[in-house]
C-alpha positions as CSV (number, residue, x, y, z in Angstrom):
1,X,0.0,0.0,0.0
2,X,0.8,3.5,-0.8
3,X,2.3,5.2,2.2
4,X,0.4,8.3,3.3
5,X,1.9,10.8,5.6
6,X,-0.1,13.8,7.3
7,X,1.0,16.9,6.5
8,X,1.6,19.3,9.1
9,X,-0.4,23.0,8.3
10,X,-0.1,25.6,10.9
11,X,-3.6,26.5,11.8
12,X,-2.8,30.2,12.7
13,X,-1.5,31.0,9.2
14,X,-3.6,28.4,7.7
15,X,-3.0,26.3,4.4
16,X,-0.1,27.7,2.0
17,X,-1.9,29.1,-1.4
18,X,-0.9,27.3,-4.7
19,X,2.3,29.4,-6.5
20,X,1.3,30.9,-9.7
21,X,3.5,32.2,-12.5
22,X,2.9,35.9,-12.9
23,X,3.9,37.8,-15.9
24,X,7.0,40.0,-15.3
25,X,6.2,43.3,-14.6
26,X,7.2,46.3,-17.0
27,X,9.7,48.8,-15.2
28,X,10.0,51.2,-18.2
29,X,7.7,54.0,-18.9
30,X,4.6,53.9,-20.4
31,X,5.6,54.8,-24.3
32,X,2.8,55.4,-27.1
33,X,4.8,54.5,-30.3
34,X,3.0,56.6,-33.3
35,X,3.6,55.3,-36.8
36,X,3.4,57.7,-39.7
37,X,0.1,57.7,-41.7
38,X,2.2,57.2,-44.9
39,X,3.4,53.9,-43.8
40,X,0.7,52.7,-41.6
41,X,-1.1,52.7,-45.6
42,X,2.0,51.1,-47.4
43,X,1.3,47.4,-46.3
44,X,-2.2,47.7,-47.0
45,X,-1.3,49.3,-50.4
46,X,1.2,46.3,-51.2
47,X,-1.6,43.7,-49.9
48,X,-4.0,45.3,-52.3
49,X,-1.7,45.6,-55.5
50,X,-0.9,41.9,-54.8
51,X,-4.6,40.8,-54.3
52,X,-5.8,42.3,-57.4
53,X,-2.8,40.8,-59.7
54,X,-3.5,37.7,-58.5
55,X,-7.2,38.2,-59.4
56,X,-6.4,39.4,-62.7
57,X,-4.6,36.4,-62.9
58,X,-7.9,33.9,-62.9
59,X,-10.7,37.1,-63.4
60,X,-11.6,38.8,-66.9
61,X,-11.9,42.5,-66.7
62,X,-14.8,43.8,-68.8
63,X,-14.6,47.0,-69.4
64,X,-18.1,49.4,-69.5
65,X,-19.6,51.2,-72.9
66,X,-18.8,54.6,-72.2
67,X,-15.0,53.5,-73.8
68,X,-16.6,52.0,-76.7
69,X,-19.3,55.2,-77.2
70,X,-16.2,57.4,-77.2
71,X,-14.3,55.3,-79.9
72,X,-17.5,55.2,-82.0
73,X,-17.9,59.3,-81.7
74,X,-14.7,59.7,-82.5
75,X,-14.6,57.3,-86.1
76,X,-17.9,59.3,-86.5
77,X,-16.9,63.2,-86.1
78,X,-13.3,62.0,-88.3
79,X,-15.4,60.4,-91.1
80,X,-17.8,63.4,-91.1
81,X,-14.8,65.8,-91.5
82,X,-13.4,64.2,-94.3
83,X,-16.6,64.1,-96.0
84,X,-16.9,67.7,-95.4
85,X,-14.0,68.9,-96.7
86,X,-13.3,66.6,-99.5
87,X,-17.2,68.0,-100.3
88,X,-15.9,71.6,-100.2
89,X,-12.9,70.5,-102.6
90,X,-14.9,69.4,-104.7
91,X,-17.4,72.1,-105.0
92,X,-14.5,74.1,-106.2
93,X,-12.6,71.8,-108.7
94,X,-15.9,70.9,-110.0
95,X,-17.5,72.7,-113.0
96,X,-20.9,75.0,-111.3
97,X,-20.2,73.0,-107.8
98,X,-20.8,69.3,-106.8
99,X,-24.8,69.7,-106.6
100,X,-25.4,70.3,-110.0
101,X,-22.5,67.9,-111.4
102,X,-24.2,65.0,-109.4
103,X,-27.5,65.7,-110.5
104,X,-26.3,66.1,-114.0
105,X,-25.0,62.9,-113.5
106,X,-27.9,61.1,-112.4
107,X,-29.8,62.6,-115.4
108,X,-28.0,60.6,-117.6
109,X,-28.1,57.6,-116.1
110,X,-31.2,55.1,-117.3
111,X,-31.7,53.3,-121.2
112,X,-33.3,54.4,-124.1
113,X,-34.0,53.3,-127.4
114,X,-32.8,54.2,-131.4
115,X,-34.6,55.4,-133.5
116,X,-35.5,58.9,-132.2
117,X,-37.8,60.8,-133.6
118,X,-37.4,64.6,-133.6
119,X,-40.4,66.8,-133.5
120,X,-38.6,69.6,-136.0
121,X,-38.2,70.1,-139.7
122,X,-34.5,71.2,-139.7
123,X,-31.5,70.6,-137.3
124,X,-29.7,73.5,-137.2
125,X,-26.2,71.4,-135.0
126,X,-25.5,69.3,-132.4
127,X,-22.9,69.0,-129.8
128,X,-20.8,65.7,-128.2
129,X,-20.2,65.7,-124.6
130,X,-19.1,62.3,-123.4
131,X,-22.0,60.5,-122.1
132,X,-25.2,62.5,-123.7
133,X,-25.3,65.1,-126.4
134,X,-27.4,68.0,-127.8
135,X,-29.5,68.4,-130.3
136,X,-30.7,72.1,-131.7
137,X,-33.7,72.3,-134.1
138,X,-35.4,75.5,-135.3
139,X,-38.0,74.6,-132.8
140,X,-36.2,72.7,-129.6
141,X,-33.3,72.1,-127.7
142,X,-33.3,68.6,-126.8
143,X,-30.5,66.6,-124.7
144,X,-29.9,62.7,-125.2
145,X,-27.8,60.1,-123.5
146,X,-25.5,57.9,-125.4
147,X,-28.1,55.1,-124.9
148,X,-30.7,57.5,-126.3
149,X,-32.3,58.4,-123.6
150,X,-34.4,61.9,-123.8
151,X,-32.9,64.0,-120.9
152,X,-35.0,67.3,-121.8
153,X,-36.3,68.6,-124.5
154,X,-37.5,72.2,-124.7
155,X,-39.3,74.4,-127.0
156,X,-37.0,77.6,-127.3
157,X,-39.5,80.0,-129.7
158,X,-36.1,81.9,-131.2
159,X,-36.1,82.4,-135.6
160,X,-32.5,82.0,-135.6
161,X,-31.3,79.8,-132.7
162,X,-27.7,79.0,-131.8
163,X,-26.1,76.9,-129.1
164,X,-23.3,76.8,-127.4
165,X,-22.2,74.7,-124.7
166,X,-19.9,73.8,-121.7
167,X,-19.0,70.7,-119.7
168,X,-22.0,71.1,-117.5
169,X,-24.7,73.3,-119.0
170,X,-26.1,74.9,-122.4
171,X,-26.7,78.9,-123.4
172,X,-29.1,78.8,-126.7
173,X,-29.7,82.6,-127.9
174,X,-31.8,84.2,-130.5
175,X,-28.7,85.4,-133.0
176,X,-30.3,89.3,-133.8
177,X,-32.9,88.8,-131.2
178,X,-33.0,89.6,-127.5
179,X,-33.3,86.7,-125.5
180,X,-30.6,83.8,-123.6
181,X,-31.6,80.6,-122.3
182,X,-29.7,78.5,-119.9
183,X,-30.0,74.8,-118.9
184,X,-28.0,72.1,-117.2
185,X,-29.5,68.2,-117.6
186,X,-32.1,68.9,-115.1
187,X,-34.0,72.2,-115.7
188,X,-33.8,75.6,-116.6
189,X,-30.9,77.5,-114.9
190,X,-31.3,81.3,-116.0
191,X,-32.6,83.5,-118.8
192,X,-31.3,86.9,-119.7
193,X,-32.8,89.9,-122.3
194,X,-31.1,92.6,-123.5
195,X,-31.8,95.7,-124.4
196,X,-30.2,95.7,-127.7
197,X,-30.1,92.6,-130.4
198,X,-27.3,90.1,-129.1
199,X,-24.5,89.1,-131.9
200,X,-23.2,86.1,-130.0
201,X,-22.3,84.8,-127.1
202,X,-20.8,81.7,-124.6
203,X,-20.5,79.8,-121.9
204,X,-17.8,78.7,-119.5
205,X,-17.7,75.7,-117.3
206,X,-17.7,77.3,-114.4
207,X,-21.4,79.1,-115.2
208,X,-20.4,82.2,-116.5
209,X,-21.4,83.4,-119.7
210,X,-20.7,86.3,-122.0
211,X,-23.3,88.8,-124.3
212,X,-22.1,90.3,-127.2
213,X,-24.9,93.0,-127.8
214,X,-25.5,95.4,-130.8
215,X,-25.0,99.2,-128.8
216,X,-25.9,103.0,-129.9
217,X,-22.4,104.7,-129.2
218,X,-20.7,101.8,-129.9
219,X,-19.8,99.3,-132.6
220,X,-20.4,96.2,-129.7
221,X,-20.7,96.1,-126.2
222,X,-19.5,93.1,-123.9
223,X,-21.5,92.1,-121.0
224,X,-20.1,89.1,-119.0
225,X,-21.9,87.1,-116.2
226,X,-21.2,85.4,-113.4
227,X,-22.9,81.9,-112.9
228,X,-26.2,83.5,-110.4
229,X,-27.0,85.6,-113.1
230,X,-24.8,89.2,-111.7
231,X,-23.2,91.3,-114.1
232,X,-19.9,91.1,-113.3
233,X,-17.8,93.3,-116.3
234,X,-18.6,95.0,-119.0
235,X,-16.6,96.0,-122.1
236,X,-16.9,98.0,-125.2
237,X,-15.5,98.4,-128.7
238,X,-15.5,101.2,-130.4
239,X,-14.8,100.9,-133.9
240,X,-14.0,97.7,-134.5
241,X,-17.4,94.7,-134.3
242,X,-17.0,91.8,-132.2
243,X,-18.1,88.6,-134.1
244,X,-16.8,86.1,-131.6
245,X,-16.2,85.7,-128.3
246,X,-14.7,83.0,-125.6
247,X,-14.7,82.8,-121.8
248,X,-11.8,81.0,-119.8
249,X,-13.1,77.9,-118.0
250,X,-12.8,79.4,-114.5
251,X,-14.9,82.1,-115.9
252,X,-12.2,85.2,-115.3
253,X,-11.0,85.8,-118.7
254,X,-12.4,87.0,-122.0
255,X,-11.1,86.2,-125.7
256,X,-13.0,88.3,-128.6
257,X,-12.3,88.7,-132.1
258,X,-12.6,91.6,-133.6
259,X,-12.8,93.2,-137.5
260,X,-12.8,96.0,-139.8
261,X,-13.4,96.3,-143.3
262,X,-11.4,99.2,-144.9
263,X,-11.6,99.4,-148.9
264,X,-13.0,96.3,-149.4
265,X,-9.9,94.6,-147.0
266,X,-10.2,92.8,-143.7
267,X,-8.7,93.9,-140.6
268,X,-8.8,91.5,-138.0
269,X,-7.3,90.8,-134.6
270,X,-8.4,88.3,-131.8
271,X,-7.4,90.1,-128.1
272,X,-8.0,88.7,-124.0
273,X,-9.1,91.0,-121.5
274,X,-9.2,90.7,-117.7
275,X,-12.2,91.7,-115.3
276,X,-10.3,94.5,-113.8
277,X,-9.5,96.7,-116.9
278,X,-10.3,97.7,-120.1
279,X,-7.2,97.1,-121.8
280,X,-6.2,94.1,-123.6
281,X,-3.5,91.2,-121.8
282,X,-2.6,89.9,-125.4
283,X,-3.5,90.8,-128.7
284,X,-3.0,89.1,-131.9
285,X,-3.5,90.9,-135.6
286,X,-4.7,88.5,-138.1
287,X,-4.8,90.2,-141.7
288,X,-6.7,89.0,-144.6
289,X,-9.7,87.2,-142.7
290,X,-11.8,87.7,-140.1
291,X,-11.8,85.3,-137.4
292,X,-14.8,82.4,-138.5
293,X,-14.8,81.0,-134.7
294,X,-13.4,80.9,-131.1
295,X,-13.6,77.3,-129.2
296,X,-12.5,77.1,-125.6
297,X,-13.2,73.6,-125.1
298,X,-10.6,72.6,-123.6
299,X,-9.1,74.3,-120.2
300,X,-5.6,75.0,-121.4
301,X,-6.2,77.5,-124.1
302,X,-8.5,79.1,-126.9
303,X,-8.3,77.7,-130.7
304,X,-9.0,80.8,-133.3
305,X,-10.1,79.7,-137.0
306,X,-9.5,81.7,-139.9
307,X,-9.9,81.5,-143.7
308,X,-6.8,79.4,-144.2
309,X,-5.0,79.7,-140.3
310,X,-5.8,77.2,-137.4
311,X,-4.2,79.4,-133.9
312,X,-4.1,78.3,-130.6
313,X,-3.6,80.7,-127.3
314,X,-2.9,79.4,-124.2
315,X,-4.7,81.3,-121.5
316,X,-2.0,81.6,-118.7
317,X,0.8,82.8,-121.1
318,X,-0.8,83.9,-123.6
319,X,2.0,81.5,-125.9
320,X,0.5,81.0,-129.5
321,X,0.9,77.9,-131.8
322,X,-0.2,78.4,-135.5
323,X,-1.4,75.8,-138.6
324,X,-1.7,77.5,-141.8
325,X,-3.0,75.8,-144.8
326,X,-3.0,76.2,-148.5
327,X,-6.4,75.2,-148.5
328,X,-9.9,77.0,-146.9
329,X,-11.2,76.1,-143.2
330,X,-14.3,74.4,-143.4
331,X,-15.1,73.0,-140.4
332,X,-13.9,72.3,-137.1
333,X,-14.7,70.3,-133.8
334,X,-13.0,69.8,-130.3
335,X,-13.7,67.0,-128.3
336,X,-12.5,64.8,-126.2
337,X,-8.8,64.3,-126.5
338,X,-7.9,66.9,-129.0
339,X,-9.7,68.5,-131.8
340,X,-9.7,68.5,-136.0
341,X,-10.1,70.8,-139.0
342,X,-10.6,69.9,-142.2
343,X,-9.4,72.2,-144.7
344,X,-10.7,71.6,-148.9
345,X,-10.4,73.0,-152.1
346,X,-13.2,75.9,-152.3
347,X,-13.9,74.3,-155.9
348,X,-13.6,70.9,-154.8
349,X,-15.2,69.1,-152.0
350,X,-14.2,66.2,-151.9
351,X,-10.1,67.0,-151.6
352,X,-9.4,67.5,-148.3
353,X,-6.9,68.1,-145.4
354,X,-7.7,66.4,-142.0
355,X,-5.7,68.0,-139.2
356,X,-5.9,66.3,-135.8
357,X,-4.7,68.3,-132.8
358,X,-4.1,67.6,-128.8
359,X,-5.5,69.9,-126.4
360,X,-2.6,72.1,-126.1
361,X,-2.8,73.1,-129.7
362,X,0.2,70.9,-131.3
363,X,-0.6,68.7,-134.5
364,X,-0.9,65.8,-134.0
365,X,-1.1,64.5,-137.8
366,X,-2.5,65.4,-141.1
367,X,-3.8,63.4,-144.4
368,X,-5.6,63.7,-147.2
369,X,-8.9,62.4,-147.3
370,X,-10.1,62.0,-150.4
371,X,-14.4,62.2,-149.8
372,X,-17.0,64.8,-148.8
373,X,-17.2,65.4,-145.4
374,X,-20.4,65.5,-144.1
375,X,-19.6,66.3,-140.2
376,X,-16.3,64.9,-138.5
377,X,-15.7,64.3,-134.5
378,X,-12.9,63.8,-132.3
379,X,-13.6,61.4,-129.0
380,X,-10.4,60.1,-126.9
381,X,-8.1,61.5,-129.6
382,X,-10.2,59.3,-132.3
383,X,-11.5,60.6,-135.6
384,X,-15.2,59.9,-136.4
385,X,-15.9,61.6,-139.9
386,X,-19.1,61.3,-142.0
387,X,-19.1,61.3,-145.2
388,X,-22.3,61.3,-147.3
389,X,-23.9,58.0,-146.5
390,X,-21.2,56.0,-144.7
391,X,-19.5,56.4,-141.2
392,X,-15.9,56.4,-140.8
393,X,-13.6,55.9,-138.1
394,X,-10.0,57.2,-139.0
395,X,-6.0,56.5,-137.9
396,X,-4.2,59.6,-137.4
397,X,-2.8,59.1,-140.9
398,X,-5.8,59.0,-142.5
399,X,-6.5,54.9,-142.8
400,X,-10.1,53.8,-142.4
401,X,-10.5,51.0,-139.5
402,X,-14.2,51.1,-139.0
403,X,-16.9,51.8,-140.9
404,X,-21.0,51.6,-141.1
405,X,-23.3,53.1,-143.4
406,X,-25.8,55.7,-142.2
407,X,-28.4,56.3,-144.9
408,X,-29.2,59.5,-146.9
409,X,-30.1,62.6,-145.2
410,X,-27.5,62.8,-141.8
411,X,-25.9,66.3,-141.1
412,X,-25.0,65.6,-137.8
413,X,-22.7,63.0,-135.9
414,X,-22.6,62.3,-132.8
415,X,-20.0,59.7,-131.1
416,X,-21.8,57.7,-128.1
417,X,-19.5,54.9,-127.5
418,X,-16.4,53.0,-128.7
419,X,-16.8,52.4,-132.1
420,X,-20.7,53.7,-132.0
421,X,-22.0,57.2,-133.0
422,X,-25.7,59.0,-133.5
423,X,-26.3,59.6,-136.6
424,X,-29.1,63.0,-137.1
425,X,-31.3,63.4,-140.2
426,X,-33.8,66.6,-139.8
427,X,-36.2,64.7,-138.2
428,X,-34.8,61.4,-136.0
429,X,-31.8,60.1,-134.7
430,X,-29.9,56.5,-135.6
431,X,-27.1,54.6,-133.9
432,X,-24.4,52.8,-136.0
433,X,-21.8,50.2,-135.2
434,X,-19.1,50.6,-136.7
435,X,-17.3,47.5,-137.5
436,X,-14.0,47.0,-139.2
């Protein structure tokens, strides 16, 4: 057995308490240790950098739409800009502004059909312009497509009717009367009357046009236009009579010719005038003949035709290239590409020259063509020529590629096409093929 012994406890002081481990008491002074606020935020900053790349590392982050709105504004307002300004270049470059060359545009668009008929008993010209052309009679002035589509055709009431045309619109005038209509390929654009009968007159591509007019104290007056209808200068001869006039294709130059007849001789001289004076820039005598015609078809300069003389003026120089013949002018076109005389012998109609030029004057070729010439065009530097009944188209040495008969009775050609041309009798309109 276990061996159990009393213990002894004094009974005055009583039982001895248990012995307990105290913590060891702090002598130092009480201390508060402050910690900057700075760094008391650094660990929490680390912890939070850390937490959130290690969520990036198993979360997507998708961002809201306000981002993608701003992109999409931004694509928005930068396309709109360019529109606008390649717009405004437009409106400037283009002939009239880009309105009316659109529209113009769309009025050509859509098919048609050949035969035509015309509602006139004589066709006094016609004029090519690319895609459509005109058609004058002594009763309308009508406008067709290349795929004979009628754009417009409108009465005009004028006895002697001429037209004359730019890249964009027509100007048909009463030759010794007083009146000047103006249309582009979708309506009626301006009218003008004078007080005195008009002589002739033109129209640039940029809208303005220019009246020759019959005048009291005067042997012409000059009256040129801009493209609302304002007079914007006005010029006057005083002895000698203006038969032709041109106006530069941005509408700020003048070219007139000009003659005299002094004991049964001709005087004549073609001269350019600015808008800001009435004196001449460049001036060009031409004895013998008086000027037959003025063509500023094409932007780089003026041609001037003359009995036997083919000149060309460029209109920021003023340099001149000259063709003289042995034979008479009788007829002359510009076009597309370049433009061509034909010279013959006055007794003789069917021995002629065919001279082809570019659009800065220089010849290009010439041959003999040995045929009546009916009418003759020039399209993409190609020569279309009518002769009697057949349609030719021509090398530049004179060598017949294509060809299609047209039928008695044309006076007028017009090219619509590669290898294809209207062919205008006094009352309706054909196409032709021409195949080689």
């Amino acid at each position: 057995m276990p061996d159990y012994k009393k213990k002894r406890v004094n009974r005055l002081r009583g039982a001895p308490k248990p012995r307990r481990d105290k913590p060891e008491r702090n002598t130092a002074p009480d201390e508060i240790v402050m910690t900057p606020e700075s760094r008391r935020a650094r660990p929490e900053a680390k912890s939070s950098e850390s937490a959130v790349k290690e969520s990036a590392q198993n979360l997507k982050v998708v961002k809201g739409r306000k981002l993608e709105r701003r992109r999409k504004t931004r694509i928005l307002l930068t396309a709109a800009a360019i529109a606008v300004i390649i717009c405004t270049v437009l409106h400037f470059i283009l002939p009239v502004g880009i309105i009316e060359n659109v529209g113009n545009l769309i009025a050509v668009m859509g098919s048609g059909s050949y035969p035509v008929e015309l509602e006139s008993s004589e066709v006094v010209s016609a004029v090519s312009r690319g895609s459509y052309y005109y058609v004058l009679t002594d009763t309308r002035i009508n406008a067709y497509s290349g795929a004979g589509k009628e754009i417009y055709s409108y009465a005009h009431g004028f006895e002697n009717p001429v037209l004359k045309t730019s890249k964009t619109r027509a100007l048909v005038f009463s030759q010794g009367g007083s009146d000047l209509l103006i249309y582009n390929l979708q309506s009626l654009k301006g009218t003008l009357q004078t007080e005195k009968p008009i002589i002739t007159a033109c129209i640039s591509d940029s809208g303005a046009y220019a009246v020759v007019t019959q005048s009291d104290s005067y042997a012409a007056a000059v009256s040129v236009y801009g493209k609302n209808g304002k007079l914007m200068y006005e010029w006057f001869s005083a002895s000698d009579t203006v038969n032709n006039i041109a106006i530069s294709p941005d509408g700020k130059k003048i070219a007139v010719s000009l003659f005299n007849a002094t004991s049964g001789a001709y005087s004549s001289k073609i001269s350019v005038y600015g808008f800001e004076s009435a004196d001449p820039l460049f001036t060009k005598n031409i004895d013998g003949s008086p000027v037959y015609g003025l063509d500023s078809t094409h932007n780089s300069g003026f041609y001037a035709v003359s009995q036997n003389k083919v000149i060309f003026v460029k209109w920021s120089d003023y340099t001149v290239k000259e063709y003289d013949s042995d034979y008479n002018a009788a007829m002359f076109r510009a076009g597309s590409g370049g433009a061509v005389a034909v010279f013959n012998r006055e007794s003789d109609r069917t021995d002629n020259r065919i001279v082809l030029f570019n659009t800065k004057g220089e010849k290009i070729s010439e041959f003999e063509f040995k045929q009546a010439v009916s009418d003759i065009q020039v399209s993409g530097g190609h020569i279309y020529c009518m002769s009697d009944t057949e349609v030719f188209l021509l090398s530049d040495s004179g060598e017949k590629l294509r060809s299609a008969d047209c039928g008695f009775g044309a006076v007028w050609l017009a090219v619509t096409g590669s290898n294809e041309a209207a062919v205008i009798t006094d009352n309706r309109i054909d196409k032709v093929k021409l195949v080689q």
